[in-house]
C-alpha positions as CSV (number, residue, x, y, z in Angstrom):
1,X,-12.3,28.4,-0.8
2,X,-11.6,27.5,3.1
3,X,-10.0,24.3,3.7
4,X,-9.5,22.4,6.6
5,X,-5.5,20.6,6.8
6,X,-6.0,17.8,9.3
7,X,-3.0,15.8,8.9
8,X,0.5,17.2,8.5
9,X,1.6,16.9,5.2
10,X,4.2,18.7,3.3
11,X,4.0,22.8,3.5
12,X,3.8,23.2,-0.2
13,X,0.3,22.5,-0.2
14,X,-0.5,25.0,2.1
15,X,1.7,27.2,0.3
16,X,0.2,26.9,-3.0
17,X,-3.4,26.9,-1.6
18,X,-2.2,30.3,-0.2
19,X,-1.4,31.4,-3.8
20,X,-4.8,30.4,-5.0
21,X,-6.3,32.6,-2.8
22,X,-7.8,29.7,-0.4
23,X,-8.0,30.1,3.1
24,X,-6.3,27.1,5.3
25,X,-6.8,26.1,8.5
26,X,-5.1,23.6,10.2
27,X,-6.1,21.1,12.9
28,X,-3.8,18.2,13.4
29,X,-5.1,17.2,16.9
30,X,-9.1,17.2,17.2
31,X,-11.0,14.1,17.5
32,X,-13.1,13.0,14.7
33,X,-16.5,14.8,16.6
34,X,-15.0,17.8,17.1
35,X,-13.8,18.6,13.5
36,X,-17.4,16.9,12.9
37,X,-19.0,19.6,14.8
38,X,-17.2,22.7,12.5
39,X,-16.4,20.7,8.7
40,X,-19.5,22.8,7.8
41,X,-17.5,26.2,7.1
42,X,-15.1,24.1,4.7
43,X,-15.2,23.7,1.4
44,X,-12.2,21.3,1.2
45,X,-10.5,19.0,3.5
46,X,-7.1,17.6,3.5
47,X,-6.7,14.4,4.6
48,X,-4.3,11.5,4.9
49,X,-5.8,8.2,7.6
50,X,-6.5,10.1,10.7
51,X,-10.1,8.9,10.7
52,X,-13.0,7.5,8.0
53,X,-15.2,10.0,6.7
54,X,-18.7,8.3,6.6
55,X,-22.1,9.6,6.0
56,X,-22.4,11.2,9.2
57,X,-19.1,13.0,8.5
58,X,-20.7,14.2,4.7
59,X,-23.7,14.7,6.0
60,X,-22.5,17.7,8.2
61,X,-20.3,18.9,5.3
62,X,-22.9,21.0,4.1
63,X,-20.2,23.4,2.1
64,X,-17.8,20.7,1.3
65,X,-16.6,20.6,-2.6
66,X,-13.4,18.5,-2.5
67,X,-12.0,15.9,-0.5
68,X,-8.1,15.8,-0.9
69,X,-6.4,12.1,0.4
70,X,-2.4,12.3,0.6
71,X,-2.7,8.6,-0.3
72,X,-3.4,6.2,-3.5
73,X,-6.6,4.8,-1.9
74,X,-9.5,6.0,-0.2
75,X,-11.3,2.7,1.0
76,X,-11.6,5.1,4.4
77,X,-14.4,7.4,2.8
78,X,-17.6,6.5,1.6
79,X,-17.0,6.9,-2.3
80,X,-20.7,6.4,-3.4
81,X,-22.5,8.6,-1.0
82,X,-19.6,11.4,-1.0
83,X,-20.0,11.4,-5.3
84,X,-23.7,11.5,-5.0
85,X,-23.2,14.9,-2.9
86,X,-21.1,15.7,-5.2
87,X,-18.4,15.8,-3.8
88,X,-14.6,15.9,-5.9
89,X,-12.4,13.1,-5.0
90,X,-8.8,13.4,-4.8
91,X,-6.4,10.7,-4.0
92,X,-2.8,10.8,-5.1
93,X,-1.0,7.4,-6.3
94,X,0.8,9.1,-8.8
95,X,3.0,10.8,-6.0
96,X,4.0,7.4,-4.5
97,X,4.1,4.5,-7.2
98,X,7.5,5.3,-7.7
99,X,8.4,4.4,-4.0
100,X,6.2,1.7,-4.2
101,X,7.7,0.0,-6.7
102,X,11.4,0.3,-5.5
103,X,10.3,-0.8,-2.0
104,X,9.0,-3.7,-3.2
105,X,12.0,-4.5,-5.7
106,X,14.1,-4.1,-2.4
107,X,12.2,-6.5,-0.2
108,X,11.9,-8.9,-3.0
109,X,16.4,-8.7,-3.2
110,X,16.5,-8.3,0.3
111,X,14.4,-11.3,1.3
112,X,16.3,-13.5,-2.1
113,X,19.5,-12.8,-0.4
114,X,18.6,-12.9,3.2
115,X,20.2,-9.9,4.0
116,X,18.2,-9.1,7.3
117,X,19.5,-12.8,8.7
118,X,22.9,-12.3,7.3
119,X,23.1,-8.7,8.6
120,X,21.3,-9.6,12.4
121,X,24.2,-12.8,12.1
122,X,27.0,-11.2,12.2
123,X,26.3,-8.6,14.3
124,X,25.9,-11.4,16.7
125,X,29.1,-12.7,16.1
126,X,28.0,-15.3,13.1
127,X,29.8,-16.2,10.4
128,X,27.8,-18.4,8.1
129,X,28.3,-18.6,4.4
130,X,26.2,-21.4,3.7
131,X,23.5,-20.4,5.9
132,X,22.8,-17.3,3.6
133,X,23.4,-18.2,0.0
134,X,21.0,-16.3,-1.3
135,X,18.7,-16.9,-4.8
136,X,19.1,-14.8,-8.0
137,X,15.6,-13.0,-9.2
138,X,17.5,-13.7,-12.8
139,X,15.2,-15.6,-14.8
140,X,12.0,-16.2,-12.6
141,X,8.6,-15.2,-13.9
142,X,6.8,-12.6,-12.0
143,X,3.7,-11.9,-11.3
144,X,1.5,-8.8,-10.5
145,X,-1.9,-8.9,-9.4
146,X,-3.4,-5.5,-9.5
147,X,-1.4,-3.5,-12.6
148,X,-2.7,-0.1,-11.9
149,X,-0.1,3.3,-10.4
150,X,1.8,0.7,-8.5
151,X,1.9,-2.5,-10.6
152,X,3.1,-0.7,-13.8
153,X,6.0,1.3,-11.6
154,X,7.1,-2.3,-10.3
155,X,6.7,-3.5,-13.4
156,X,9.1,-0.8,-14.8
157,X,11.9,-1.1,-12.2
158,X,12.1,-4.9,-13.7
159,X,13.3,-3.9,-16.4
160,X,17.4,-5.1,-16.7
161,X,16.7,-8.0,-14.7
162,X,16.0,-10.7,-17.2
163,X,12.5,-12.0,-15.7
164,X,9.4,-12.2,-17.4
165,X,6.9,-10.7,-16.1
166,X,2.8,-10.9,-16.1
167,X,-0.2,-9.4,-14.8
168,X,-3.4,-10.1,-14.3
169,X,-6.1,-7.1,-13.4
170,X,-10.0,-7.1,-13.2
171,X,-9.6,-4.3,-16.2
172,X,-9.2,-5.8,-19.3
173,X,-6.0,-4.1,-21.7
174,X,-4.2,-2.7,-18.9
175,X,-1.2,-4.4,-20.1
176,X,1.9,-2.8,-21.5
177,X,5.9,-3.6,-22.8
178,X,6.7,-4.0,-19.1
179,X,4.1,-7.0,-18.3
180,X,1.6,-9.4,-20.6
181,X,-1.9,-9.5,-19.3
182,X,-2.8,-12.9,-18.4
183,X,-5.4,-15.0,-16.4
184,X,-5.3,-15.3,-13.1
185,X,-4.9,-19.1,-13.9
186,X,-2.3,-18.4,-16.6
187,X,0.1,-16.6,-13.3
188,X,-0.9,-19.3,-10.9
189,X,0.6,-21.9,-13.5
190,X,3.6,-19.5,-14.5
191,X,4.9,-17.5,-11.2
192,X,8.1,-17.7,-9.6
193,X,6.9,-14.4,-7.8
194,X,3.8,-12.7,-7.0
195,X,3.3,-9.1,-5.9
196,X,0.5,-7.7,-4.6
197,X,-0.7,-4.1,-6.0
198,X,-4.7,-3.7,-5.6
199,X,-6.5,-1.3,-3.4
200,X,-9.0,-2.8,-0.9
201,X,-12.3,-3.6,-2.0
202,X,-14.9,-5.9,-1.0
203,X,-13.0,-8.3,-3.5
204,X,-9.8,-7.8,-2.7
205,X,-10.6,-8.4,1.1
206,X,-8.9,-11.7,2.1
207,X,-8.3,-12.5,-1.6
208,X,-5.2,-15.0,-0.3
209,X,-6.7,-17.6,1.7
210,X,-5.6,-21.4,1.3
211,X,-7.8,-21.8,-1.7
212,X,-5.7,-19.0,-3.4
213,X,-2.3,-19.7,-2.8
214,X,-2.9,-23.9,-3.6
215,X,-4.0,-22.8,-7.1
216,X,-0.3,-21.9,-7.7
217,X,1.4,-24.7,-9.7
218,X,5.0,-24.2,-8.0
219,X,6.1,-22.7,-5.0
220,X,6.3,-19.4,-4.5
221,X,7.7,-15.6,-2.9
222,X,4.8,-13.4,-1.9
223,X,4.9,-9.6,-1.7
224,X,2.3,-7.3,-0.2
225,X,2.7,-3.7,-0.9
226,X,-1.0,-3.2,-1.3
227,X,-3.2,-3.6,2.1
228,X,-2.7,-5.9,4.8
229,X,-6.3,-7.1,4.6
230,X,-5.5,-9.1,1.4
231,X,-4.0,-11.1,3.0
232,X,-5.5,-13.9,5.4
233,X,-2.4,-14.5,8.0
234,X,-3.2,-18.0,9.1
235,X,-3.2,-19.2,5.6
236,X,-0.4,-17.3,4.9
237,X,1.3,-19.0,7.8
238,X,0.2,-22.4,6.8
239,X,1.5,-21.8,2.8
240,X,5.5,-20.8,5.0
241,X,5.5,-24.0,6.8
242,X,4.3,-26.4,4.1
243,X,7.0,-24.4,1.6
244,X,4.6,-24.0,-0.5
245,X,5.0,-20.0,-0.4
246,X,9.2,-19.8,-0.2
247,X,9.1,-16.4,1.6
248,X,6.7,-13.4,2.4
249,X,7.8,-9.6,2.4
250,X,5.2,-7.6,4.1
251,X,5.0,-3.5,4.0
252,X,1.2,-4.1,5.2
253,X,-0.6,-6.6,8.1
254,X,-3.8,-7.6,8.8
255,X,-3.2,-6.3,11.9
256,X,-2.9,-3.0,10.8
257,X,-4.4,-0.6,12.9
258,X,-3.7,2.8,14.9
259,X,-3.0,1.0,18.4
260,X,-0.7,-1.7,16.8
261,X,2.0,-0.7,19.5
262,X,-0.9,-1.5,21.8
263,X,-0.3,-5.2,20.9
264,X,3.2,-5.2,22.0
265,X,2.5,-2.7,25.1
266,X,-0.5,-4.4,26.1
267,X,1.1,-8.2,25.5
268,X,-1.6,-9.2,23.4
269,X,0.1,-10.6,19.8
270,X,-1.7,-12.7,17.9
271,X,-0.2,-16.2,17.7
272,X,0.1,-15.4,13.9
273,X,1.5,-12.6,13.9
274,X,4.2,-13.9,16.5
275,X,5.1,-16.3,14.0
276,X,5.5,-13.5,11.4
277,X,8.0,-11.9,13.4
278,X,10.1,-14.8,14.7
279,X,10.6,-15.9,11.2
280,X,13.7,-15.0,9.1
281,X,11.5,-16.3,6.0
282,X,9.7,-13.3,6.2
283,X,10.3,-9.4,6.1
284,X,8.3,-6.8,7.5
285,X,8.4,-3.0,7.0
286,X,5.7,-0.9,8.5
287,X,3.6,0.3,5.6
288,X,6.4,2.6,4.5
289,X,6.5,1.5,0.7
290,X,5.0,4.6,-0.7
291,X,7.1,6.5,2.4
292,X,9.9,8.4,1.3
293,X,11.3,11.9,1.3
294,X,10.4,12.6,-2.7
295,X,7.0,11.0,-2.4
296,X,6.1,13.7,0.3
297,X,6.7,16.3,-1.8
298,X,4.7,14.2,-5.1
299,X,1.9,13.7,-3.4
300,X,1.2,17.1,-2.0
301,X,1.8,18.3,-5.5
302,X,-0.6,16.0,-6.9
303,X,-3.4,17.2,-5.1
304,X,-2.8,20.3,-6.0
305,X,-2.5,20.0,-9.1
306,X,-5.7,18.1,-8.7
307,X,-7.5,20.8,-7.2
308,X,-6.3,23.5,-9.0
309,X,-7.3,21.7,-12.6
310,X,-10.7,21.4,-11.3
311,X,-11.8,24.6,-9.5
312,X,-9.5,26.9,-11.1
């Protein structure tokens, strides 16, 4: 097996695809044409985002067996045409739904008690109490959308915290001791909290628009750990100033994208996502949820393990 590395990930993959006998290669700075123009002498890739394999891309992997994604998703491959070459797919949420869940349990108490306001105030010289009393996630009702890798780990870090919490997925019997399977009616009459776990499909795409969030009976705190794209900002925006969602933490934006310094650099914000940032209701982290020192290592090891189950 020869496979191409093209983003840096964590040397135990090379390592261990050394030990299998594989042949690696690594190239962490060639544009998308030039490792085009060679991806026929591989028979595996490792990727994480750098770029979208399309059916160009598979058409001029001739050799190619396995696609490895140091990721949960791969919405940035064509899935269909890739499986029809048959191609074997490897993505990796089990190596991150542990982060996932514990970043969003800490935006969720982080946001409840305002601890980036409180923290930026008296840094400044602030002392107010009142300002940032905080709420208590004791006895709210929470709800997941998405209970898949990441909804069940949030789910399980719940636990202790005396909230009742629900799910609703497009599987049915996904549900466990950690969350009841519901409607999505059932959670828009019921939450206190909704967190966002889905990947990003064609359904999933702007999912929370001002239709969504005005089906919820109270008002509400809104997590997105999940892809920025499920979320439409201006209603989002909208939902913050009417109160009707109480506060958003955000590890993903619609704005997303590989220039988003650019926006700042280049002076060109969008008018939303000024508001997002000038706003102590809401708390932003830059898609770093599934981002943390263990989850380097998991993921690596769950492609390999991946690989190695398959072709070995």
């Amino acid at each position: 097996m020869k496979v191409l590395h093209i983003d840096e990930n964590h040397p135990l993959i090379i390592e261990q695809f050394n030990s299998f006998g594989f042949i690696n290669d690594i190239d962490y700075n060639a544009n998308k044409q030039e490792i085009e123009n060679k991806i026929h002498m591989y028979d595996g890739i490792i990727i994480r985002s750098r770029f979208s394999i399309d059916k160009t891309f598979l058409d001029k992997a001739k050799n190619l067996k396995f696609i490895g994604r140091l990721g949960a998703g791969l919405e940035n491959i064509d899935l269909d045409y890739a499986i029809k070459k048959g191609v074997f797919l490897a993505s990796a949420p089990e190596g991150n739904r542990n982060a996932v869940g514990e970043h969003t349990l800490g935006m969720i108490l982080s946001l409840f008690n305002k601890l980036n306001k409180a923290d930026k105030e008296v840094r400044d010289g602030k002392w107010d109490r009142e300002g940032n009393r905080g709420v208590e996630l004791d006895g709210k009702i929470v709800g997941i959308i998405g209970y898949g890798n990441m909804g069940k780990a949030f789910a399980k870090k719940l636990r202790g915290f005396n909230v009742e919490v629900l799910c609703y997925d497009i599987k049915d019997n996904v549900g466990n001791k950690d969350a009841k399977q519901v409607t999505l009616y059932e959670l828009q009459q019921k939450a206190d909290v909704v967190s966002l776990h889905v990947p990003q499909t064609e359904e999933t795409k702007n999912m929370v628009t001002n239709k969504f969030i005005n089906s919820f009976k109270k008002s509400f705190w809104l997590f997105n750990t999940a892809r920025g794209k499920c979320i439409n900002t201006v209603a989002l925006i909208s939902a913050l100033e009417t109160g009707k969602i109480l506060g958003a933490g955000l590890d993903v934006l619609e704005y997303e994208k590989a220039s988003f310094e650019n926006m700042f650099s280049d002076n060109d914000l969008p008018d939303a996502f000024k508001y997002l940032i000038a706003s102590d209701k809401v708390l932003l982290s830059p898609h770093v949820a599934g981002w943390t020192v263990e989850s380097k290592i998991k993921l690596a090891q769950t492609i390999v393990n991946k690989i190695k189950a398959k072709f070995l």
